[in-house]
C-alpha positions in Angstrom: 38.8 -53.9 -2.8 37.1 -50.7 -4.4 34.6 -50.2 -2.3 36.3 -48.3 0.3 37.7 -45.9 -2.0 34.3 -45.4 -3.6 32.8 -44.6 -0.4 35.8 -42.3 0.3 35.1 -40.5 -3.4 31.4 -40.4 -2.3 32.0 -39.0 1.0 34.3 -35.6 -0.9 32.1 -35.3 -3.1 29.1 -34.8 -0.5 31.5 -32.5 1.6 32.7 -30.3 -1.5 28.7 -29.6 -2.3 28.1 -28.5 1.1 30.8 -26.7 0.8 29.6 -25.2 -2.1 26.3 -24.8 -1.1 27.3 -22.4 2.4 29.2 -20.3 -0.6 26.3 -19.6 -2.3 24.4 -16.1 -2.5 21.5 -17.1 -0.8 23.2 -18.8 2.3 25.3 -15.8 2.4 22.5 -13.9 2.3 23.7 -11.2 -0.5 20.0 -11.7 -2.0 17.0 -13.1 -1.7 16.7 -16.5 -1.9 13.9 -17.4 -4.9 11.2 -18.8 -2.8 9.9 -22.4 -4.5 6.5 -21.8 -3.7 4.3 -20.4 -6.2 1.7 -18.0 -5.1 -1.1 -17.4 -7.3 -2.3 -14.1 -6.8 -5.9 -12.7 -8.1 -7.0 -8.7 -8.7 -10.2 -7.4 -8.0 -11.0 -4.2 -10.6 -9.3 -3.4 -13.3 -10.0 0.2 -13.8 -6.6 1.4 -13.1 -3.0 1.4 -14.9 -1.7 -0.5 -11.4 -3.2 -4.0 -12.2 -1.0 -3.8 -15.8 2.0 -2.3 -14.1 2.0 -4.8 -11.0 1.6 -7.8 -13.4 4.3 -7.1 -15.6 6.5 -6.9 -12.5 5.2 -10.2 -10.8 4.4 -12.1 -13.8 7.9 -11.1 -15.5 10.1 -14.4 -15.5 13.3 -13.0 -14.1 12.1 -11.4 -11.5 13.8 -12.2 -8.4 13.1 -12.9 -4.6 9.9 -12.9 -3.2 8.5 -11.3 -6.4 9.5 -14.3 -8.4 6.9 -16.4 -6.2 4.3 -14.9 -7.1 1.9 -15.0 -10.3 -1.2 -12.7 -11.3 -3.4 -15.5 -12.8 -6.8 -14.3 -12.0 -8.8 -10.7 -12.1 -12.6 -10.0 -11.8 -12.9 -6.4 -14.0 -15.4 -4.7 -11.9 -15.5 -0.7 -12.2 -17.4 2.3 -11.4 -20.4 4.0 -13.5 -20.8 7.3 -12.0 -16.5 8.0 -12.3 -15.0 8.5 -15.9 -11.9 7.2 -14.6 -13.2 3.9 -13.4 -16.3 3.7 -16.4 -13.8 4.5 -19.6 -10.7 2.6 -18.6 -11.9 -0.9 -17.3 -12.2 -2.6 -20.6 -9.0 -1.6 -21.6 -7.2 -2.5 -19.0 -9.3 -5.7 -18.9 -7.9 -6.4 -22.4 -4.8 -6.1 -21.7 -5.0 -8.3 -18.9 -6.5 -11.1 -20.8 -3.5 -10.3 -23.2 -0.8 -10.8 -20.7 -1.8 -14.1 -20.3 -4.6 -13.5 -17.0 -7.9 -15.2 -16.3 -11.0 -13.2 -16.3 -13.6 -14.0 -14.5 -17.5 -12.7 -13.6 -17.2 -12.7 -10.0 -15.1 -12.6 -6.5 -16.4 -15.6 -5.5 -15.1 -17.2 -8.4 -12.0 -15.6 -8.2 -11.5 -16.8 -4.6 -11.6 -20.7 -5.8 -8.7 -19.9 -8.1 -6.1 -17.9 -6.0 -4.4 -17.4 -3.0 -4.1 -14.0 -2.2 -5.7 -10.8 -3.3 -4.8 -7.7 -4.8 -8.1 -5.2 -4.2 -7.5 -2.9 -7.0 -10.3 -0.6 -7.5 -9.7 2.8 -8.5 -13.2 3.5 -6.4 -12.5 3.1 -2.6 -16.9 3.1 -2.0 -17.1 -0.6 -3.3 -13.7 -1.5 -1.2 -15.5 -2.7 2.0 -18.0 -5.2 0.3 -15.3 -6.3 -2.0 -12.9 -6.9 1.2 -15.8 -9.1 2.9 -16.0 -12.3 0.9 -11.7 -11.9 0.8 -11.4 -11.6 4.1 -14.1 -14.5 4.9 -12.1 -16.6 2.2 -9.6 -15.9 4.7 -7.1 -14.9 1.5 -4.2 -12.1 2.3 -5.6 -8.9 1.0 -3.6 -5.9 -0.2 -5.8 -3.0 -1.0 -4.7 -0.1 -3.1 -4.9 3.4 -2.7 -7.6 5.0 -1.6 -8.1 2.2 1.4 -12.1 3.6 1.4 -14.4 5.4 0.9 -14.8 6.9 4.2 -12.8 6.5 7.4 -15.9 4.5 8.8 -15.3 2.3 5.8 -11.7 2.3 6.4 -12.2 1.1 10.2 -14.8 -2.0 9.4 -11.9 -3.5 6.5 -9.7 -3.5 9.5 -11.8 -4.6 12.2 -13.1 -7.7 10.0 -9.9 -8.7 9.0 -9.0 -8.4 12.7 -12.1 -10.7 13.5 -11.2 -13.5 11.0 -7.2 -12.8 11.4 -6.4 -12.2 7.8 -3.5 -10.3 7.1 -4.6 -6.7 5.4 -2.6 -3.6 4.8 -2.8 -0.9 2.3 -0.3 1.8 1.1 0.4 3.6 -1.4 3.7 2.8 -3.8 5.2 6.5 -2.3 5.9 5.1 0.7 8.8 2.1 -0.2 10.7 4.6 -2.4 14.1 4.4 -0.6 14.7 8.2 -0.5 11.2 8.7 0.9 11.4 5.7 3.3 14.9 6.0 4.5 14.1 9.6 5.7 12.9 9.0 9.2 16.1 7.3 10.4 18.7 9.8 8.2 21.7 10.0 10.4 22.4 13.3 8.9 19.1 14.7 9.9 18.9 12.9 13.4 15.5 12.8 15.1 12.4 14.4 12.7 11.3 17.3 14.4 8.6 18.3 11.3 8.3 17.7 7.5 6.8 19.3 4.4 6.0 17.5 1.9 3.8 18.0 -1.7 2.2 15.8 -4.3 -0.5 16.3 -6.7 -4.0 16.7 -5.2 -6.7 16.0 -7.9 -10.2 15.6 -6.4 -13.3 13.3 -6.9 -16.5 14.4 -5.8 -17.6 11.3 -4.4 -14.8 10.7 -2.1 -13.3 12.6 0.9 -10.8 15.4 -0.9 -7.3 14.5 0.0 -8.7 10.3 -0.3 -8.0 10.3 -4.3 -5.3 11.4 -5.2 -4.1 13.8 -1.8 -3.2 10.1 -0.4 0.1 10.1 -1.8 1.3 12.9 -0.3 0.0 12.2 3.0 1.6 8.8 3.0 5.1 10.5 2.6 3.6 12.7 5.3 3.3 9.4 7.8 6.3 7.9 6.6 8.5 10.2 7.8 6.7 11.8 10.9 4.6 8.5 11.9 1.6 7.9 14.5 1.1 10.4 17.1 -1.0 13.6 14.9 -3.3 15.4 17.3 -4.9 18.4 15.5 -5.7 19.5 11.8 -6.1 22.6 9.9 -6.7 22.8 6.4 -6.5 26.1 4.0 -8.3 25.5 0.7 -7.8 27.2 -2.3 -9.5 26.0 -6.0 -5.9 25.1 -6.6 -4.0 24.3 -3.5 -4.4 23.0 -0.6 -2.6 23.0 2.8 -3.1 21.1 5.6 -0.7 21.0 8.7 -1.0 18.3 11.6 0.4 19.0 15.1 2.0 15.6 16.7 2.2 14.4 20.1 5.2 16.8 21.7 4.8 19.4 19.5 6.0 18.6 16.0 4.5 20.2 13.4 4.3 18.6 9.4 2.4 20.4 6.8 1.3 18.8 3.0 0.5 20.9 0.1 -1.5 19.4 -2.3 -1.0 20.7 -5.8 -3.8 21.7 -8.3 -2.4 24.4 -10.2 1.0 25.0 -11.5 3.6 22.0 -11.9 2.3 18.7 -10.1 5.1 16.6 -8.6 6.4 15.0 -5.6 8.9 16.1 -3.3 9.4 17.8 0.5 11.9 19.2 2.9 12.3 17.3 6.0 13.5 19.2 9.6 15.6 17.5 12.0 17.6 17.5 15.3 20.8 17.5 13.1 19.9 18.7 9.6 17.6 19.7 7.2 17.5 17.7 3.9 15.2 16.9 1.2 13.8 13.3 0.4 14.8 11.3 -2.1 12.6 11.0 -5.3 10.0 8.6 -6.4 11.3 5.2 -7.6 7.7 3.7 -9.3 6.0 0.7 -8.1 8.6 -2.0 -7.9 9.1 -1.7 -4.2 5.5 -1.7 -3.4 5.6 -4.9 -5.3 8.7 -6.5 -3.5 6.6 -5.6 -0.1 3.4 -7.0 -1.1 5.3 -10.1 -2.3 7.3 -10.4 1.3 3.8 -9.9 3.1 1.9 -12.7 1.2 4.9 -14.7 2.1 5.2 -13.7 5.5 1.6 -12.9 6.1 3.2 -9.7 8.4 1.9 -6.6 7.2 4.6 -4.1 6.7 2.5 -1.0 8.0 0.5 -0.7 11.0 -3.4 -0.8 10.9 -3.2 1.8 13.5 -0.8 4.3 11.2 -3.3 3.6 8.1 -6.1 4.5 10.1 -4.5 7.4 11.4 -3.5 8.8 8.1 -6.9 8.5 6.7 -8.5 10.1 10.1 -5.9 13.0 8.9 -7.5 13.2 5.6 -11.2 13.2 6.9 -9.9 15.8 9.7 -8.7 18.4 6.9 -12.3 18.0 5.3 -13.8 18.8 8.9 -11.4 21.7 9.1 -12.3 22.6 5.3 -16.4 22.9 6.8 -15.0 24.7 9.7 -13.7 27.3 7.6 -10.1 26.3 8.6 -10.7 25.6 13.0 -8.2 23.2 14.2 -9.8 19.7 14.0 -9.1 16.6 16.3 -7.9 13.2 15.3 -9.6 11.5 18.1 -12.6 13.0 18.1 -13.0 12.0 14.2 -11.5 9.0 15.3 -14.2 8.2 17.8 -17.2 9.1 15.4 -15.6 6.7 12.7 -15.7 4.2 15.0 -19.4 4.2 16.0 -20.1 4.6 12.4 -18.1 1.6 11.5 -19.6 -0.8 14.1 -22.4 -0.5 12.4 -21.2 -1.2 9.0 -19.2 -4.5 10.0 -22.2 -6.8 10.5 -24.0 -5.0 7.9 -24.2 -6.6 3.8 
């Protein structure tokens, strides 16, 4: 005589958990879910303060959303003998990796049998094409750090090969996700971008292009607010500054200043339709990491190889104009001889 009502008691109580359960934060959607599968993430080079600064935010146990999913458990040192920067700092930081709790291992291959995605952290972008190859052959997601190459021709061959094997690759630097940098190019209260200026610090390292070490930064913001479309480059070079201007598709003009003297910081002063207004500051590396955690989810890459490519075409243009003692330089044509350059490099060890 009890079982009905039992059932009936089951029943509510399966109803008032649904209930529950459509109430909740993450079927709302007022955050991000916490995703339940664990992605084990691995860093190539550890010669730079990013591979202790990204593992404290993914490896910290409350991070949230995407982040929480994944885990730094594996890291090949690597590093640079003919740069202080690279030579100096990689047993440091591969201490403190091994501190936190990481794996350390003697090579990428072995590396590759231990993770799921990559994180290609070199401080020196010459090595970043051989030590994308075995990644992208693994056929692991790859996120490559700042500078994406050594050279544009470099720069092209990651792309192609990942293109080739369809692994998922982008690269960025942390400048770009900062809110008030990002949220620029759709700013009601400036309207459509007609031009930007923007500045950053511009250190330089003779075995890369100028603006690819530390210039890279600012030309990000650059391409974040103005986008694809640049069709010339002019560069004026001083010891301690530097200012190159690109001329877009319909005549927009945006100009970066690189700074070597005086106070180094980041900032710029963005022109449009409706208003002028300047961008927003620099929020650190936590939204970087939330979009490299959403894109080895998602396996989308949230920038274009096209834009990438483009931006560092910029950067090898202003060192053409640099040579041409400050001539107007075209993106396509450095585009073009990049690309014969890097067909040549793909197939090659």
């Amino acid at each position: 005589m009890f079982r009905p009502a039992i059932l009936f008691l089951a029943a509510v109580a399966m109803l008032m958990s649904h209930a529950f359960d459509d109430a909740s934060p993450r079927c709302r959607g007022d955050e991000p879910a916490s995703p339940a599968k664990r992605i084990r993430a691995g860093m190539i080079g550890l010669d730079t303060s990013h591979c202790t600064a990204f593992t404290r935010l993914f490896n910290d146990p409350k991070a949230t959303g995407d982040v929480a999913a994944v885990e730094v458990v594996a890291a090949f040192p690597g590093g640079s003998e003919d740069i202080s920067s690279s030579r100096d700092r990689v047993a440091g930081f591969t201490k403190d990796m091994r501190e936190a709790g990481v794996e350390i291992v003697d090579s990428i291959d072995v590396l590759l049998t231990k993770v799921d995605v990559v994180l290609l952290e070199s401080v020196d972008g010459r090595p970043h094409l051989a030590q994308a190859r075995p990644v992208i052959a693994a056929g692991k997601p790859l996120f490559i750090d700042k500078p994406l190459a050594g050279s544009l021709a470099d720069a092209i061959a990651i792309y192609r090969l990942a293109e080739r094997h369809k692994v998922p690759v982008f690269s960025s630097s942390s400048l770009r996700f900062s809110p008030g940098i990002a949220g620029m190019k759709s700013d009601p209260q400036v309207g459509d971008v007609v031009g930007c200026v923007v500045h950053s610090p511009c250190s330089i390292e003779p075995h890369h292009p100028d603006l690819f070490w530390y210039g890279v930064h600012g030309v990000e913001m650059l391409y974040t607010i103005m986008g694809e479309g640049c069709q010339t480059v002019t560069r004026t070079h001083t010891e301690g500054t530097d200012v190159v201007t690109g001329t877009w598709r319909g005549g927009r003009v945006a100009t970066y200043r690189g700074l070597r003297e005086g106070k180094g910081d980041y900032g710029g002063i963005v022109y449009g339709s409706k208003g002028i207004a300047p961008i927003g500051k620099y929020e650190g590396y936590a939204p970087l990491c939330a979009e490299i955690a959403k894109f080895f989810r998602t396996r989308e890459p949230p920038v274009s190889a096209s834009e990438t490519l483009e931006l560092f075409a910029f950067m090898e243009a202003a060192d053409e104009s640099k040579r041409q003692g400050g001539k107007p330089v075209s993106i396509a044509e450095v585009m073009a001889r990049a690309e014969k350059e890097a067909a040549e490099r793909i197939d090659s060890p």
